[in-house]
C-alpha positions in Angstrom: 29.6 -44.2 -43.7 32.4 -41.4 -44.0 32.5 -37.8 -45.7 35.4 -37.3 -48.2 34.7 -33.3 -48.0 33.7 -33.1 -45.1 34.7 -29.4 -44.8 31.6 -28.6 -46.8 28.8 -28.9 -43.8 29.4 -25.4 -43.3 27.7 -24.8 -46.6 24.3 -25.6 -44.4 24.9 -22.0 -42.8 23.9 -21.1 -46.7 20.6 -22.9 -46.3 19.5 -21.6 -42.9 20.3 -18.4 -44.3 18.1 -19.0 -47.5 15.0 -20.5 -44.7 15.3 -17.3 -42.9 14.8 -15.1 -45.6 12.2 -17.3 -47.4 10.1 -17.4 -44.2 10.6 -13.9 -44.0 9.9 -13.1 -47.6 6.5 -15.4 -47.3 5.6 -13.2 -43.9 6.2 -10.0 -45.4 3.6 -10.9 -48.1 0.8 -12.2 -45.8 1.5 -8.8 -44.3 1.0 -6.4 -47.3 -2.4 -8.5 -48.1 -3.5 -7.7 -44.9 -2.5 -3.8 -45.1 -4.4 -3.5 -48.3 -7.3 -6.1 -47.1 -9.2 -6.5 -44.0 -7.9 -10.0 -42.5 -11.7 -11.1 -42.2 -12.2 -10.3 -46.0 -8.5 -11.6 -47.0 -10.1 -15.0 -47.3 -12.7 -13.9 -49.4 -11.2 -12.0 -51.7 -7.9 -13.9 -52.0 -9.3 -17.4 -51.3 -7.4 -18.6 -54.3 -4.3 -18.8 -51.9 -3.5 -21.4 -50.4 -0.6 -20.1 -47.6 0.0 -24.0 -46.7 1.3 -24.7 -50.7 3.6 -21.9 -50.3 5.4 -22.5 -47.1 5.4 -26.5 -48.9 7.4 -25.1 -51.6 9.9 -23.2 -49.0 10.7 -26.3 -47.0 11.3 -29.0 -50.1 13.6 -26.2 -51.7 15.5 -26.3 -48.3 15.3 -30.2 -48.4 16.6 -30.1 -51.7 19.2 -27.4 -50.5 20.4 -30.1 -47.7 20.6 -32.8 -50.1 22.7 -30.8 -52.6 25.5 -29.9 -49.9 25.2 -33.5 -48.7 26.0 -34.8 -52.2 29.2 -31.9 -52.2 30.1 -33.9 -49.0 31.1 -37.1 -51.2 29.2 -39.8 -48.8 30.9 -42.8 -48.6 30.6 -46.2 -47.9 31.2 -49.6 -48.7 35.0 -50.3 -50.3 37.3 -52.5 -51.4 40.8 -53.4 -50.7 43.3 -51.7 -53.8 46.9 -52.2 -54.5 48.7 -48.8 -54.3 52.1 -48.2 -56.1 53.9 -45.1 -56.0 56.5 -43.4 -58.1 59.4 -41.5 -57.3 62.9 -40.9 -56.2 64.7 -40.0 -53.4 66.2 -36.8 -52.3 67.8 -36.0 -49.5 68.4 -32.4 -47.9 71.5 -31.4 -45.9 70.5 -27.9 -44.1 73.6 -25.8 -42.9 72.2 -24.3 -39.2 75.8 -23.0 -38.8 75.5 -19.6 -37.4 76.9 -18.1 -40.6 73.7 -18.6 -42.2 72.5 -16.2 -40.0 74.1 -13.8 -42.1 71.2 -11.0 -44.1 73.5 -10.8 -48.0 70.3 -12.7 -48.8 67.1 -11.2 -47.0 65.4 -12.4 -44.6 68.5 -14.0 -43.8 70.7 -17.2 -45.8 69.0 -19.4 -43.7 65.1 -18.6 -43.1 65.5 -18.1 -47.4 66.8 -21.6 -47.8 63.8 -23.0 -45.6 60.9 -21.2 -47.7 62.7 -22.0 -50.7 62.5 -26.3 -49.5 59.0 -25.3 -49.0 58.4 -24.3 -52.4 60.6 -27.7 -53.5 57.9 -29.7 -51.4 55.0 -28.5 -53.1 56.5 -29.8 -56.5 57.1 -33.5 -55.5 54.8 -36.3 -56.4 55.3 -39.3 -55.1 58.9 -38.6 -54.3 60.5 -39.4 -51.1 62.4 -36.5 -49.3 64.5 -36.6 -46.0 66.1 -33.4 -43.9 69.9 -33.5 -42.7 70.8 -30.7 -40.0 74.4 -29.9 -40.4 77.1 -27.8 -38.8 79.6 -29.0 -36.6 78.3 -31.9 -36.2 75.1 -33.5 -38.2 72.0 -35.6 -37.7 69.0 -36.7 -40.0 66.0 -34.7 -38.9 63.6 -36.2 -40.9 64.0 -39.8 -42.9 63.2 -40.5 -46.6 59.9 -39.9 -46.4 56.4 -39.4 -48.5 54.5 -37.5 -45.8 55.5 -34.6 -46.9 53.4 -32.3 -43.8 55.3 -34.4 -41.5 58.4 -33.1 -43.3 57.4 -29.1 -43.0 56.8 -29.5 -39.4 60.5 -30.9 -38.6 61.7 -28.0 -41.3 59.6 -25.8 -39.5 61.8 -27.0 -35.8 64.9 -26.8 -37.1 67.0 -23.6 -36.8 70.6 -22.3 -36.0 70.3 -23.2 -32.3 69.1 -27.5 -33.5 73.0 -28.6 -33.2 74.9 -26.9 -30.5 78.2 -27.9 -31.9 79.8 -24.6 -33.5 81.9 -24.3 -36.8 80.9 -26.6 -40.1 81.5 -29.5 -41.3 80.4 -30.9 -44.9 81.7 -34.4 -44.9 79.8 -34.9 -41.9 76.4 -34.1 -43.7 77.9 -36.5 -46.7 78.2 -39.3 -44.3 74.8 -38.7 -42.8 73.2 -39.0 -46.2 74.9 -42.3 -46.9 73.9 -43.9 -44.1 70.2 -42.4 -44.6 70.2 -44.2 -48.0 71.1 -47.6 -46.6 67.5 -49.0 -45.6 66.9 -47.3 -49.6 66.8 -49.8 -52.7 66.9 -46.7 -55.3 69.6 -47.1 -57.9 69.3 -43.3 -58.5 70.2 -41.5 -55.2 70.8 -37.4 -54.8 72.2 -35.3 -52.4 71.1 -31.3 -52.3 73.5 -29.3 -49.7 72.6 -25.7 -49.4 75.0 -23.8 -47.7 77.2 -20.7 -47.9 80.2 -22.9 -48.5 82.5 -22.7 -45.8 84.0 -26.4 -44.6 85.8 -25.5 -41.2 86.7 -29.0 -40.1 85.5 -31.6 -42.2 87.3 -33.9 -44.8 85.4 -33.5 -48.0 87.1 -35.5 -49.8 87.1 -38.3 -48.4 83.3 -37.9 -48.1 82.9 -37.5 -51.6 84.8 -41.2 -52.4 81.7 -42.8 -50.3 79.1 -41.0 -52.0 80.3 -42.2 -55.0 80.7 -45.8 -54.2 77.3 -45.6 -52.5 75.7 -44.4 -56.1 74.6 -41.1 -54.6 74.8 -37.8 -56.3 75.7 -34.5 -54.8 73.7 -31.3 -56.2 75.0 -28.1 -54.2 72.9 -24.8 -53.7 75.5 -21.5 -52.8 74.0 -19.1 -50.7 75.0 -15.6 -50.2 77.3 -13.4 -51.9 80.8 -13.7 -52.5 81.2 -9.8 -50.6 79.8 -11.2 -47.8 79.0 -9.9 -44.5 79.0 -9.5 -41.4 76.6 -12.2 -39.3 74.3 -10.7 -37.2 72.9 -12.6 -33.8 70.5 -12.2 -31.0 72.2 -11.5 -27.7 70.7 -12.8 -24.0 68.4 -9.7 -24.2 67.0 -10.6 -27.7 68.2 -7.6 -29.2 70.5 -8.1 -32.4 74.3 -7.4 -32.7 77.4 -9.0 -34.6 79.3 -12.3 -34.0 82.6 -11.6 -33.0 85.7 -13.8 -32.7 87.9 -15.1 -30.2 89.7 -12.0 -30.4 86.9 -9.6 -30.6 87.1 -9.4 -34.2 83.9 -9.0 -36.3 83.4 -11.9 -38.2 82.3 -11.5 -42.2 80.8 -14.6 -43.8 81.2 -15.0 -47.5 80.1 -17.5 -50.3 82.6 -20.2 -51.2 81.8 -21.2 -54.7 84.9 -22.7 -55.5 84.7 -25.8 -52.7 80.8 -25.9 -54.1 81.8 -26.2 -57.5 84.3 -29.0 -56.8 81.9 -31.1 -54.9 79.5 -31.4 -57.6 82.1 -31.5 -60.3 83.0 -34.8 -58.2 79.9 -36.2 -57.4 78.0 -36.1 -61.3 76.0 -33.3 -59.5 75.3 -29.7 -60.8 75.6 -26.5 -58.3 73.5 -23.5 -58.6 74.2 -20.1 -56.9 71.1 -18.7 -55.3 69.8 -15.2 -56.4 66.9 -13.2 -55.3 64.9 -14.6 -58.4 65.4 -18.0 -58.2 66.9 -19.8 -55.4 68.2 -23.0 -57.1 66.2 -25.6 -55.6 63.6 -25.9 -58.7 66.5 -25.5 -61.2 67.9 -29.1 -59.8 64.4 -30.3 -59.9 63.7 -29.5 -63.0 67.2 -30.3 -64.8 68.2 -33.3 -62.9 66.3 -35.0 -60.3 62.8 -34.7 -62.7 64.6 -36.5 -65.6 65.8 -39.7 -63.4 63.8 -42.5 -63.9 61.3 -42.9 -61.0 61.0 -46.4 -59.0 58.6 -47.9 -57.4 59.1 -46.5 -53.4 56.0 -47.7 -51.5 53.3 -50.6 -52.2 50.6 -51.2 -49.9 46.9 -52.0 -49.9 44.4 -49.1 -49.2 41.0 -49.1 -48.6 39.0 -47.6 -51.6 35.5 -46.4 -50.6 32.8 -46.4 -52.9 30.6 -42.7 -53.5 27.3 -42.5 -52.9 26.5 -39.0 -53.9 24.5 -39.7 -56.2 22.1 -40.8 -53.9 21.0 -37.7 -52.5 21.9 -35.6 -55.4 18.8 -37.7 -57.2 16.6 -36.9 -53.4 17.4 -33.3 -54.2 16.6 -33.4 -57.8 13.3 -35.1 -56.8 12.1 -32.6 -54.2 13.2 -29.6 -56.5 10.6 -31.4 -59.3 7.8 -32.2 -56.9 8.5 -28.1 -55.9 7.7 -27.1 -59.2 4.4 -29.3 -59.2 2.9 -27.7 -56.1 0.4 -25.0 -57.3 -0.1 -22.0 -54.9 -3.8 -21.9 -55.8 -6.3 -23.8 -54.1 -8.8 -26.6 -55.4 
């Protein structure tokens, strides 16, 4: 036998708390008779009573009390072995950790914004797989097309500027990563979201971009930051804050590049949204795109389905609460 709600034993702190003050309630009136009465002629004069009846009723209300938060702990047991399909499709994430992400245009920062904002992407899917690419100069796939979503928070939750220690960006590279991520998929409807600030350093995009396209993927592109810019601000050995210079001791100034953004998408049947402080962009190309593509079947497999049993002491409860009501106080 298991507990589906398990959480709810602490509810039994709310019965001990009713016994205390029952008993107490019950003492407090054997105490008044007595101040009013002589305890020799309480039995005399009160021998109607019967004390035993009452504290009777007290203890089946707290039986009944048990029972109830027993039944609100959904006992289980028994089951039988159930088919379970789910529905969905597959997105894959590319993260920029580039150190330009750092940059504050968009508070708390470009990045830590872009990682609340998957958060609140998360919380929307329903049976769809999703999967994390870190990207830079270099890339890797964090976390694999997956349905655990908890499992994908806590790698979000690891990965930051410092996860690839290769410097500059490169967006091809998080283009190729995402291919070969969808190779162990069988979804005919594949998608891409890169959030970034937009600036490609190194890489050959579009080269990138044929692949994708020949590998049925589509590329959905989230801008972040301004097109101003500014300047990036970093933590030094100390841990105090200053600004990322160049080789030459130059202040460098990160700004939004909408125009490579735009062309990605615009070659990759993908849509690109600019993130503002209302709306970050994420739930636009949920709701516009990814929502409308047919979902597939991603995961079959045979769970254990356990039957409830709460009704069994729900219907004890019910029974001492009706014998409570049955007890008279007064004696025979």
């Amino acid at each position: 036998m298991h507990f589906n709600n398990w959480e709810n034993i602490y509810l039994l702190w709310l019965v001990v708390l009713l016994g205390i003050f029952m008993f107490w309630r019950l003492r407090k009136k054997q105490e008044l008779r007595e101040k009013f009465v002589e305890k020799k002629l309480l039995h005399e004069i009160a021998n109607n009573i019967d004390l035993k009846k009452e504290i009777r009723q007290v203890v089946f209300i707290l039986i009944a009390g048990i029972f109830s938060i027993i039944a609100l702990m959904r006992p289980q047991w028994g089951f039988e072995w159930q088919e379970v399909k789910r529905q969905g499709v597959d997105v894959m994430i590319a993260l920029d950790t580039s150190k330009s992400m750092l940059t504050q245009d968009v508070k708390p920062s470009r990045f830590e914004r872009s990682k609340l904002a998957i958060r609140d992407l998360v919380k929307q899917l329903k049976g769809d797989r999703i999967g994390l690419i870190a990207f830079s100069g270099s890339s890797f796939l964090a976390c694999p097309l997956t349905v655990d979503y908890n499992g994908f928070l806590m790698v979000l939750d690891d990965t930051d500027t410092k996860t690839i220690s290769t410097g500059g960006t490169d967006l091809s590279l998080a283009v190729k990563e995402a291919i070969k991520g969808y190779k162990k998929s069988s979804s005919k409807n594949k998608a891409l979201i890169i959030i970034t600030d937009g600036e490609d350093l190194e890489g050959n995009v579009d080269e990138a971009l044929k692949e994708a396209k020949e590998a049925g993927i589509s590329i959905h592109c989230v801008g972040v930051g301004t097109k101003e810019g500014e300047l990036i601000q970093v933590k030094d050995e100390n841990g105090n804050n200053e600004f990322l210079k160049d080789k030459n001791g130059n202040f460098v100034k990160s700004r939004l590049n909408e125009d490579l953004l735009e062309k990605i998408t615009l070659q990759s049947d993908g849509i690109y949204v600019r993130s503002s402080g209302a709306e970050f962009g994420l739930d636009v190309i949920y709701e516009k795109r990814l929502s409308k593509i047919e979902k597939q079947e991603v995961e079959s497999k045979m769970e254990k389905r356990y039957f409830d049993r709460f009704q069994i002491p729900l219907a004890i409860a019910f029974l001492f609460l009706l014998w409570e009501t049955l007890i008279g106080l007064r004696r025979k």
